[in-house]
N, C-alpha and C positions, 0 to 999 in steps of 0.2 A: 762296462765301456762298450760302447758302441763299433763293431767291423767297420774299418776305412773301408773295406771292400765291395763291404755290400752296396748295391746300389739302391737310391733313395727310391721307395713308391712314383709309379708317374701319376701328376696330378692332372687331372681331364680339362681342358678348357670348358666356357659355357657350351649349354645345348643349344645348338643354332639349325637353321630350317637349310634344307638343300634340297638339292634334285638326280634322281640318277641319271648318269645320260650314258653307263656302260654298265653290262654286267659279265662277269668271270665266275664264274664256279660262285664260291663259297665266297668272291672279293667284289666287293661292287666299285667305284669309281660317282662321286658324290661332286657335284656344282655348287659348291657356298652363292652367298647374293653377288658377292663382289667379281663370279666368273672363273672364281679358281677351285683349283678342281683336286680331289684328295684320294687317295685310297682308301677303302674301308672295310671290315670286316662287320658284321651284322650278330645280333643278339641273335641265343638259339627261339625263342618265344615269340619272333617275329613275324614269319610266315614266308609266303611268299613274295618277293618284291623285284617288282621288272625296270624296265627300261622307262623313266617320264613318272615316278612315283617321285612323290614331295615326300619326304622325311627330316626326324629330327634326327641330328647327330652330332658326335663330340669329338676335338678333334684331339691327340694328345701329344706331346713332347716331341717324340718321335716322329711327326710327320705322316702317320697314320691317324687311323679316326675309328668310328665305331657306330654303325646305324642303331638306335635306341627304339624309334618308332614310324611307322609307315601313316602317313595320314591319306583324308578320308581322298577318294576317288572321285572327279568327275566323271571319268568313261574310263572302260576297260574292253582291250583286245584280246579275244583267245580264239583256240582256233583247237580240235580236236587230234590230237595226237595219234600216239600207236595203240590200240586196242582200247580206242576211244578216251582214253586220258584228256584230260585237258589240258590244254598246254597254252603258258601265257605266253602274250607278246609283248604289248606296251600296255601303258595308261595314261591318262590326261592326254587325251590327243582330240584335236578340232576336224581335223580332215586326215581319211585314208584316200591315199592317191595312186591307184590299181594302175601298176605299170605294164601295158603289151607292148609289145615289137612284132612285125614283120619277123623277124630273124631272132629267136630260135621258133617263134609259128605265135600263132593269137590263136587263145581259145576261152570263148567266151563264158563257158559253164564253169570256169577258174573265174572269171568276173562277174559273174553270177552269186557266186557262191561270197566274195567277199559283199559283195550288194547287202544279200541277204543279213549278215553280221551287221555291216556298216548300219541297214536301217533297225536291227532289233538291241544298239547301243548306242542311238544318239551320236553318230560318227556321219559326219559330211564325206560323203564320194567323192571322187571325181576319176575319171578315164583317161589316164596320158596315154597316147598310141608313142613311143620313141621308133627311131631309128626309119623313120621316112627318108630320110635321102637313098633310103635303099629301093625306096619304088619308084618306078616310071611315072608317067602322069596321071596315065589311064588306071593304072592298079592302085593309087592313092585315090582319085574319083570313086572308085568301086569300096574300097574300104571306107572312105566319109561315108557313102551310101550304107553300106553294111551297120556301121553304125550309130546311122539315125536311129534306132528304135530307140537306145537309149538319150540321143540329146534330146528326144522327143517327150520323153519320159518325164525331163529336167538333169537328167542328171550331165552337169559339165563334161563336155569331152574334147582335148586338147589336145593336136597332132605336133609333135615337135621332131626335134634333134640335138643331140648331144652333138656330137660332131661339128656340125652347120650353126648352132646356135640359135637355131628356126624356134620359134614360137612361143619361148621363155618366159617372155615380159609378162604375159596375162597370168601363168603359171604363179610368177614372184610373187605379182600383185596378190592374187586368193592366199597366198601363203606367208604373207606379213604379219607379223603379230602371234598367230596362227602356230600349233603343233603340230604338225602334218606327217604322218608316216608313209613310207614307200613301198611297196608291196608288189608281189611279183614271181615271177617266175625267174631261176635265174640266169644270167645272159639278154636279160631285155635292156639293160645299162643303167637300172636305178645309180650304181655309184657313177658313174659318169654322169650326168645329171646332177651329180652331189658336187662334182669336181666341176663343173660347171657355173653351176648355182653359188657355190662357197669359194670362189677362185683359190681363197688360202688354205683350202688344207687339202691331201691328200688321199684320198680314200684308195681303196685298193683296187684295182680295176685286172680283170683276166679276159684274153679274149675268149669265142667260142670254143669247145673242142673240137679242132678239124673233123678226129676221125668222127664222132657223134653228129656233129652237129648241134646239140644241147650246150645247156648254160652249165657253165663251171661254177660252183659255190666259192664266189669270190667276199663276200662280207659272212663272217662267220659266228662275230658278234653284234647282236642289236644295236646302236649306238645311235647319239643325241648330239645334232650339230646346229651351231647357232648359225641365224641367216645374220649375214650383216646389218640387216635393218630391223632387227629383233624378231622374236619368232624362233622356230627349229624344223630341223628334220631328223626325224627318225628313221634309218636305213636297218631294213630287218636283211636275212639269211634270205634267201629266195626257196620257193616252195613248188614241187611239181602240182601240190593239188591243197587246197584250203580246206581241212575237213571243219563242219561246222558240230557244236554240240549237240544230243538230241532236245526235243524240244517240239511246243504245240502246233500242230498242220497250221495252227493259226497263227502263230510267230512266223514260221514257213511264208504263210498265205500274204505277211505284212509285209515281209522281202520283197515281193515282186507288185512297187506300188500302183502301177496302170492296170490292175488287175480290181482294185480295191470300186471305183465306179459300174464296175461293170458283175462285179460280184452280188451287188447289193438287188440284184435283177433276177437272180438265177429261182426257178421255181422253188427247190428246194434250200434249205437255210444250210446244212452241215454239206453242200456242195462238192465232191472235191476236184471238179469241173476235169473229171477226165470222161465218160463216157453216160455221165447224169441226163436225159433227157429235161429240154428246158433251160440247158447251163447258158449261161447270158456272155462267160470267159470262151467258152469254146466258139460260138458263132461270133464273138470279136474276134477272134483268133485269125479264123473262113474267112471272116470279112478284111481281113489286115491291119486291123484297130489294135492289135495285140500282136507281138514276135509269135509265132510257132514254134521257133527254139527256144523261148524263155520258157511258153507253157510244155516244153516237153524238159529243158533243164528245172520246169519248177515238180514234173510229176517222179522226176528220178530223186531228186531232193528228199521230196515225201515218204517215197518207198525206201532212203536210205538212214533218214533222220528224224522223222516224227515219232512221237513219243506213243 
């Protein structure tokens, strides 16, 4: 005779396709079709699986669920950890959207460095400057100027505010439909921007720290928010510095694409246009056809990351 006690096996619903849009340690957070969203714990034989991976999973009795399998990738974000490890970010994403401020400082060779990634995964850039209401006119003039190099390039660059609600609209537009991650340093107001963009939900927002003056790590976990008019944003952790994986001077070389017309010139073919007589990048450089600071952030690159 059967224990009344025991409790009956749980039986698994079907395997159905989701999305992560949060991850916890060992617990991910899973988006079924219909927008609703489950707890889950993950197969050991699975791997690793980040923020924006489609998977199959089941969901059971209980209210909990169970990741089964990771499927295939459009794009993948990583970015170089401690002692060089790799360390993922998202996947399936359309645009990474490199956030600076004014206030905690813009430093280019952190947008550089995400560039470089952006172009060696099939990932659309773009450049948000936030928190402009905090320059005068002339010091907004002078930063637009500072950087032309890159709207010159092509790559989008977009001055806004969280605050002011200054210059949003073209921001929504590129990012309808669209999986777009935020990326940053932290204290430039990527989640403000979220709470902005998403009026309904709450993201967690901290101000600077007086005594530093640096960003306080206010978003702790990677997370996946739908835009109103479909689409997401993925708001990552904020990062003092992008480490990129190593990899060929010519992956390097591919990052910095106004360099690409002007390379194809240089006398010698294996160029690495720092002191080659004949380099066709360094006399664009002279001439102003080419940043200075990108070919000096692309030569500390080389000497940090080239295979």
């Amino acid at each position: 005779m059967k224990d009344s006690n025991t409790s009956s096996p749980v039986v698994p619903y079907r395997q159905q396709r989701g999305t992560v849009i949060a991850h916890y340690g060992p617990l991910l957070d899973i988006e079924d079709n219909n927008g609703d969203i489950c707890r889950c714990t993950t197969r050991r034989s699975l791997g690793t699986v980040v923020c924006g991976d489609h998977v199959l999973w089941r969901r059971s009795r209980h209210g909990t669920g169970v990741v089964e399998k990771r499927l295939p990738r459009r794009t993948f974000l990583s970015r170089s950890g401690q002692r060089g490890k790799t360390k993922p970010v998202a996947a399936n994403i359309d645009h990474i959207i490199i956030v600076v401020a004014p206030s905690p400082g813009i430093n280019e060779e952190l947008v550089d460095h995400y560039l470089v990634a952006a172009e060696n995964t099939d990932i659309t850039p773009l450049i948000l400057i936030n928190k402009i209401d905090l320059l005068p006119e002339k010091k907004l003039l002078e930063l637009k100027q500072r950087f032309s190099c890159y709207s010159d390039i092509g790559y989008p660059v977009v001055f806004a505010s969280a605050k002011i609600t200054y210059g949003l609209s073209d921001l929504i537009r590129l990012m309808e439909g669209k999986i777009s991650i935020f990326s940053g340093e932290s204290g430039v107001g990527k989640s403000s921007l979220i709470n902005v963009l998403i009026p309904d939900i709450k993201a967690r927002v901290a101000n600077l720290s007086l005594t530093s003056g640096k960003g306080v790590h206010t978003t702790t976990t990677t997370h996946l928010y739908r835009l109103p008019k479909g689409g997401g944003i993925i708001d990552s952790p904020g990062v003092r510095a992008f480490g990129l994986e190593k990899m060929p001077v010519a992956r390097i070389s591919h990052g910095f694409a106004e360099f690409r017309e002007f390379a194809e010139h240089c006398r010698f073919r294996n160029c690495s246009h720092r002191n080659e007589p004949g380099c066709a990048v360094i006399t664009a450089a002279e001439e102003g056809s080419i940043s200075r600071l990108r070919l000096k952030h692309y030569h500390r690159m080389v000497a940090e990351y080239a295979l």
